[in-house]
Biotite code that builds the C-alpha atoms (Angstrom):
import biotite.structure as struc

atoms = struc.array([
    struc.Atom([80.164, 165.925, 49.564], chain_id="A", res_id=1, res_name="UNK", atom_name="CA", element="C"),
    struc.Atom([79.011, 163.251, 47.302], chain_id="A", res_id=2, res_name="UNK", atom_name="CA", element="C"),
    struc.Atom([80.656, 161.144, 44.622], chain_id="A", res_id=3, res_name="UNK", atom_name="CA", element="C"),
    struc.Atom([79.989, 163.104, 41.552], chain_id="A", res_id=4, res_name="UNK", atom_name="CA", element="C"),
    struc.Atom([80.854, 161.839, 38.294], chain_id="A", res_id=5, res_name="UNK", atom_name="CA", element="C"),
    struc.Atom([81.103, 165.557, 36.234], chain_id="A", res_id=6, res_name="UNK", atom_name="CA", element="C"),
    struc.Atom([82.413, 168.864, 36.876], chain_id="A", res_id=7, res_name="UNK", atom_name="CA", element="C"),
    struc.Atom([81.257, 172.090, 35.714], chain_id="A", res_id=8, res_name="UNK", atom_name="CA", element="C"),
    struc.Atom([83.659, 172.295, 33.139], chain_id="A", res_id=9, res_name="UNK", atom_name="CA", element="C"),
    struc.Atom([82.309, 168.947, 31.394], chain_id="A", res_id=10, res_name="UNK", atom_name="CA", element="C"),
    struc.Atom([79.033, 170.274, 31.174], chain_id="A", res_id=11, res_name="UNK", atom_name="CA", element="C"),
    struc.Atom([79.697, 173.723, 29.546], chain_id="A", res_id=12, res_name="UNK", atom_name="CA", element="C"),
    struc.Atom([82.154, 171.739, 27.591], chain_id="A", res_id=13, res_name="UNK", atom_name="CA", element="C"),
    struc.Atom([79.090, 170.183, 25.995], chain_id="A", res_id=14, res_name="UNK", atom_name="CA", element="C"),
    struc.Atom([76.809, 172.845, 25.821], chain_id="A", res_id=15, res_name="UNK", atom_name="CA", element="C"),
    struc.Atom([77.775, 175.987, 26.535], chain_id="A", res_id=16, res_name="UNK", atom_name="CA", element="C"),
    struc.Atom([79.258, 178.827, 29.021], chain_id="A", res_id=17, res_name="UNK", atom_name="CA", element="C"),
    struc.Atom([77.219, 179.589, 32.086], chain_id="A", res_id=18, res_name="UNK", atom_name="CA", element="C"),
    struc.Atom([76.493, 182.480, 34.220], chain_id="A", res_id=19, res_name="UNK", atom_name="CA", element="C"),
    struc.Atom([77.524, 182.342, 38.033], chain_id="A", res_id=20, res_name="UNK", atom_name="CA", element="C"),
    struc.Atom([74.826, 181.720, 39.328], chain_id="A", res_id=21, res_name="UNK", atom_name="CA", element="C"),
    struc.Atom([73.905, 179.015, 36.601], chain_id="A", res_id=22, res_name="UNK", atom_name="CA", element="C"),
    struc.Atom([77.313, 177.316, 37.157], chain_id="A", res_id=23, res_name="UNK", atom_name="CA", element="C"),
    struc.Atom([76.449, 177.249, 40.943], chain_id="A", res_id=24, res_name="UNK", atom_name="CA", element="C"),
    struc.Atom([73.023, 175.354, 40.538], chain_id="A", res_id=25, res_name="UNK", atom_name="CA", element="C"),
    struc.Atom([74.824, 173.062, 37.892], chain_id="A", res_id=26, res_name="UNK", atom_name="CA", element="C"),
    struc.Atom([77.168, 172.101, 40.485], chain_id="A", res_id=27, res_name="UNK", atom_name="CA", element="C"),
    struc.Atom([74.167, 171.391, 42.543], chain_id="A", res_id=28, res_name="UNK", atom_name="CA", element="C"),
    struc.Atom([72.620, 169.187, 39.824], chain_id="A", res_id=29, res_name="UNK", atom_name="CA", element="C"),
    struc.Atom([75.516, 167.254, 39.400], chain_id="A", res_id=30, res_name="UNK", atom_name="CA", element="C"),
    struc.Atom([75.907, 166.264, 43.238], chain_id="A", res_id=31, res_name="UNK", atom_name="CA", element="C"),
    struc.Atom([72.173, 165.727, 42.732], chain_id="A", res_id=32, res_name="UNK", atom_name="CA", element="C"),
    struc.Atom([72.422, 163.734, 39.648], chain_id="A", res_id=33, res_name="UNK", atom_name="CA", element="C"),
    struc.Atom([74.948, 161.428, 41.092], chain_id="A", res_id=34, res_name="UNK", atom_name="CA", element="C"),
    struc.Atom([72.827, 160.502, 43.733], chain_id="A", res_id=35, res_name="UNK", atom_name="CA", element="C"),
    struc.Atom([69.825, 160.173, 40.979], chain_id="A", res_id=36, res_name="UNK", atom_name="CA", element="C"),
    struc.Atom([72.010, 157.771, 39.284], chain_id="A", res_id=37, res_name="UNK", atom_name="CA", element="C"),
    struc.Atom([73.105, 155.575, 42.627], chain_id="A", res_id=38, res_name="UNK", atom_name="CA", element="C"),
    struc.Atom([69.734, 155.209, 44.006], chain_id="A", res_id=39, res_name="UNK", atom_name="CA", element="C"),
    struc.Atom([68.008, 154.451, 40.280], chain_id="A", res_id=40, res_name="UNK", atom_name="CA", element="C"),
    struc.Atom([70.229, 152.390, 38.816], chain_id="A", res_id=41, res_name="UNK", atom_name="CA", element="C"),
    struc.Atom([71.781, 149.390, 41.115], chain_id="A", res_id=42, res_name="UNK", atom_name="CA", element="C"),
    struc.Atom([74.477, 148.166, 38.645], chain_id="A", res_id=43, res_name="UNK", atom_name="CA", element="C"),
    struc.Atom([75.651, 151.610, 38.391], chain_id="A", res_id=44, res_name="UNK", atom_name="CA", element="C"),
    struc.Atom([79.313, 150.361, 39.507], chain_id="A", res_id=45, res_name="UNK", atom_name="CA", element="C"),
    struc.Atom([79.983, 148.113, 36.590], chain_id="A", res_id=46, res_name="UNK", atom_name="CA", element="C"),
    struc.Atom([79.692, 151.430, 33.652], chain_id="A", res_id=47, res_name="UNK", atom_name="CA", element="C"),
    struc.Atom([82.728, 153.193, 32.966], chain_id="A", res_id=48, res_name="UNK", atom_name="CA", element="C"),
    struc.Atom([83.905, 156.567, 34.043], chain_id="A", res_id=49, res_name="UNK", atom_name="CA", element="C"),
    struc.Atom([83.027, 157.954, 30.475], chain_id="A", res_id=50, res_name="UNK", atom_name="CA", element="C"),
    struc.Atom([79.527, 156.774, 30.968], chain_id="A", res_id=51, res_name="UNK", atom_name="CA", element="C"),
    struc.Atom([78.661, 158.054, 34.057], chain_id="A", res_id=52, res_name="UNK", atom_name="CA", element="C"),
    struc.Atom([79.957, 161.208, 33.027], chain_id="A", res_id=53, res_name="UNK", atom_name="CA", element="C"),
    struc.Atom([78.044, 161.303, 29.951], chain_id="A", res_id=54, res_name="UNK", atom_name="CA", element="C"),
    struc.Atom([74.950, 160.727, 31.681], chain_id="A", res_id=55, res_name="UNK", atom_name="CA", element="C"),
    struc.Atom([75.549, 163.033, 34.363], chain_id="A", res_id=56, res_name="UNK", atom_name="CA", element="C"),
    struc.Atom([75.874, 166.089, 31.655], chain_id="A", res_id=57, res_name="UNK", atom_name="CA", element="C"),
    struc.Atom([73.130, 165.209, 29.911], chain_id="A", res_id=58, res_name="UNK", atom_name="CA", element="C"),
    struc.Atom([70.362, 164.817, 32.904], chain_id="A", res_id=59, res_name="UNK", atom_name="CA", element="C"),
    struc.Atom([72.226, 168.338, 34.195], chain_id="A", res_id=60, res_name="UNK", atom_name="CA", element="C"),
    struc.Atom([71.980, 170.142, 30.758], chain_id="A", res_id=61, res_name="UNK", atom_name="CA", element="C"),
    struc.Atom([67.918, 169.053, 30.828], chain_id="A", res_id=62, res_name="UNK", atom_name="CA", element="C"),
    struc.Atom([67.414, 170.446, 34.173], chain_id="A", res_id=63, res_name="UNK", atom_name="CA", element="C"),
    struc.Atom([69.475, 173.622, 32.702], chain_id="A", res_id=64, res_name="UNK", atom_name="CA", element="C"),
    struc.Atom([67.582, 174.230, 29.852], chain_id="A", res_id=65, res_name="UNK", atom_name="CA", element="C"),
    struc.Atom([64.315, 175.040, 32.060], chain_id="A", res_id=66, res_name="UNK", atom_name="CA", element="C"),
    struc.Atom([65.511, 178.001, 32.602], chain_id="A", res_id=67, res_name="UNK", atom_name="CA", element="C"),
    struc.Atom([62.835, 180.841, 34.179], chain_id="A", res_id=68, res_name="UNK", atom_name="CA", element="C"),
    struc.Atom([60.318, 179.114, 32.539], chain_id="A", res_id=69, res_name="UNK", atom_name="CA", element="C"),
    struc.Atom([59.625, 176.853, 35.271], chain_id="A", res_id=70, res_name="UNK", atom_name="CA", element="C"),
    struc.Atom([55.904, 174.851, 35.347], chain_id="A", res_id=71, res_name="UNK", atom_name="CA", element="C"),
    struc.Atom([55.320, 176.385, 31.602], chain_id="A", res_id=72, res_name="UNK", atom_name="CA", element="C"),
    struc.Atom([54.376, 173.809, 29.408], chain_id="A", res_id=73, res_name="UNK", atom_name="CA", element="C"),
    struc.Atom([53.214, 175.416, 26.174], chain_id="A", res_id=74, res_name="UNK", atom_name="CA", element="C"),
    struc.Atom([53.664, 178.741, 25.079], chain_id="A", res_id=75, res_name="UNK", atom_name="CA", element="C"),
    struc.Atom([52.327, 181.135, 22.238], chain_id="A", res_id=76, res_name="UNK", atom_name="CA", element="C"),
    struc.Atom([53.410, 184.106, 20.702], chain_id="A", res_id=77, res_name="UNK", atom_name="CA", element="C"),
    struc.Atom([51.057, 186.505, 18.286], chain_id="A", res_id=78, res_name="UNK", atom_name="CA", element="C"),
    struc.Atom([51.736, 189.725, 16.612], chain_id="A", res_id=79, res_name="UNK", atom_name="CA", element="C"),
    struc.Atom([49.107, 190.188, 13.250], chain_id="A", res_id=80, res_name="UNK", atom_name="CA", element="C"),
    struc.Atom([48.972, 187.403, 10.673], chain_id="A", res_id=81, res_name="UNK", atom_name="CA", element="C"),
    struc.Atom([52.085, 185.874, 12.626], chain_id="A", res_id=82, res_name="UNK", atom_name="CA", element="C"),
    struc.Atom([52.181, 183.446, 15.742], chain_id="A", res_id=83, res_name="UNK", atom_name="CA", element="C"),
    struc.Atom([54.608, 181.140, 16.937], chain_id="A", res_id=84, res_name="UNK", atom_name="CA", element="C"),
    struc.Atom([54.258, 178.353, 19.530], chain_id="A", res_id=85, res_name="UNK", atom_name="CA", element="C"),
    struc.Atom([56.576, 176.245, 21.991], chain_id="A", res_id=86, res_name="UNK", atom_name="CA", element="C"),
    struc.Atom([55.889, 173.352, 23.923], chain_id="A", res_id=87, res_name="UNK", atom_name="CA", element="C"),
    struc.Atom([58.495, 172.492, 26.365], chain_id="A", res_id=88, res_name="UNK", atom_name="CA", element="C"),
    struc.Atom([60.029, 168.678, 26.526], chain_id="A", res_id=89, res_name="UNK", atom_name="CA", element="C"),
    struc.Atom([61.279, 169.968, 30.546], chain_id="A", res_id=90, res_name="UNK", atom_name="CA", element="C"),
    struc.Atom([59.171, 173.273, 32.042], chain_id="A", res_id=91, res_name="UNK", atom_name="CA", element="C"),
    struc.Atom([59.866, 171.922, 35.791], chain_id="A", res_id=92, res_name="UNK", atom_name="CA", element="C"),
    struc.Atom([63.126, 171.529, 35.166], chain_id="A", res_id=93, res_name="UNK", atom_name="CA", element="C"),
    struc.Atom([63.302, 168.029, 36.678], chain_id="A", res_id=94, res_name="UNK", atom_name="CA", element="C"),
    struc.Atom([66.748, 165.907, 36.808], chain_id="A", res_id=95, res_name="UNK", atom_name="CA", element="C"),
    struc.Atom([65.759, 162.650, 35.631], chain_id="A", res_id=96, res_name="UNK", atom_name="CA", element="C"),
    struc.Atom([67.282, 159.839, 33.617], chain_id="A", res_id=97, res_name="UNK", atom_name="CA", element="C"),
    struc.Atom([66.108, 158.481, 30.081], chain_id="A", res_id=98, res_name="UNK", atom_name="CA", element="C"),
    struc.Atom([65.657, 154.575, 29.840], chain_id="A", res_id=99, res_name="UNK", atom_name="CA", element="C"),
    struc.Atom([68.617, 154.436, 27.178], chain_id="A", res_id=100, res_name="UNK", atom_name="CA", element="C"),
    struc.Atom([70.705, 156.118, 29.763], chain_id="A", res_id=101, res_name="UNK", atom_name="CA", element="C"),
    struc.Atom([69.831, 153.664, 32.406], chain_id="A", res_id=102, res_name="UNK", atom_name="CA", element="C"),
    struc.Atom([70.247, 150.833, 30.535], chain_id="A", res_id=103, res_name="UNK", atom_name="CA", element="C"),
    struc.Atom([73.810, 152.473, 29.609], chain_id="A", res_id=104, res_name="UNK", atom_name="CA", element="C"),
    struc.Atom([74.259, 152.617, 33.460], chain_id="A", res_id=105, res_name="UNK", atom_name="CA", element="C"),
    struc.Atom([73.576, 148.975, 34.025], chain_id="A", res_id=106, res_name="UNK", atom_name="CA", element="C"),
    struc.Atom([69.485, 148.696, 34.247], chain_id="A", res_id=107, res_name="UNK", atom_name="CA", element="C"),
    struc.Atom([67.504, 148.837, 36.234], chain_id="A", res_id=108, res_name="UNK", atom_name="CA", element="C"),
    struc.Atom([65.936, 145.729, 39.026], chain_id="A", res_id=109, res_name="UNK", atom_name="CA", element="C"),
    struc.Atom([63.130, 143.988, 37.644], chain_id="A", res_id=110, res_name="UNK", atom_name="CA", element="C"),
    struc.Atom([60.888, 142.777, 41.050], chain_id="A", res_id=111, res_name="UNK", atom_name="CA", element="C"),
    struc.Atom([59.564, 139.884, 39.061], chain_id="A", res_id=112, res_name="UNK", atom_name="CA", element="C"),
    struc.Atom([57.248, 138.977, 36.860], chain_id="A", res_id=113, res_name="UNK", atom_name="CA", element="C"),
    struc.Atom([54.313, 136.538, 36.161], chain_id="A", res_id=114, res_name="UNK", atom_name="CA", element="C"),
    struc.Atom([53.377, 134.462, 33.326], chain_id="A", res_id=115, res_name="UNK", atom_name="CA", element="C"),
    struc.Atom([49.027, 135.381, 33.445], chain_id="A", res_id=116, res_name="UNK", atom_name="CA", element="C"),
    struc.Atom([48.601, 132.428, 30.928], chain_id="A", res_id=117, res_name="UNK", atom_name="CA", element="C"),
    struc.Atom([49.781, 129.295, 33.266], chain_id="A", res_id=118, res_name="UNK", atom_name="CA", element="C"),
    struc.Atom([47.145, 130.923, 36.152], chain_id="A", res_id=119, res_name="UNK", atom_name="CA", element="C"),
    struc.Atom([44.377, 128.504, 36.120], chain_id="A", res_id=120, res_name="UNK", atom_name="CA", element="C"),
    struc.Atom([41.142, 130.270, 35.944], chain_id="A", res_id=121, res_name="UNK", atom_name="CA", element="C"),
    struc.Atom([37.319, 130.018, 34.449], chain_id="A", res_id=122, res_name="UNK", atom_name="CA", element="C"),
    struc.Atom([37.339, 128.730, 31.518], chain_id="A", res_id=123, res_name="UNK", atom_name="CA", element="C"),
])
């Protein structure tokens, strides 16, 4: 088993109560989200317990929220003179991390950079 950083119980503590077989693929996420976190962010180590737990039930919760609705990006709805729409923020369901919540985790390694205006070139 991997580090992990949440438990079940922290993530229906922030959103809400979850079936079994939910609970079983958020404990899944979460060993999944810790790795997310240790191979994406290499300064990981230096944010606090609170943090990574934070961040661990909210990339979890937006993988939850998918539900069956899987690959659906928009959606529509139509019955007479009434219609609703949805367009989904997460239809794949994919665990990922926001910039705010890597930056919260430490960054993220910049390669380098290069300043284009002390090139020489044509003039």
């Amino acid at each position: 088993m991997t580090d992990v950083y949440a438990t079940v119980e922290d993530v229906t503590a922030r959103w809400r109560a979850l079936s079994d077989s939910e609970e079983t693929r958020c404990g899944a996420l979460i060993e999944d989200a810790g790795d997310l976190i240790r191979t994406t962010c290499p300064n990981w180590q230096t944010a606090g317990a609170d943090t990574l737990r934070r961040v661990t039930c909210a990339a979890v919760i937006r993988a939850l929220q998918s539900g069956d609705m899987a690959g659906v990006t928009q959606s529509s709805q139509t019955a007479g003179p009434f219609s609703q729409s949805w367009s989904y923020s997460n239809p794949s369901g994919d665990l990922y991390l926001t910039k705010a919540e890597k930056k919260a985790l430490g960054g993220t390694v910049r390669l380098g950079s290069t300043d284009m205006s002390q090139l020489g070139g044509a003039q």
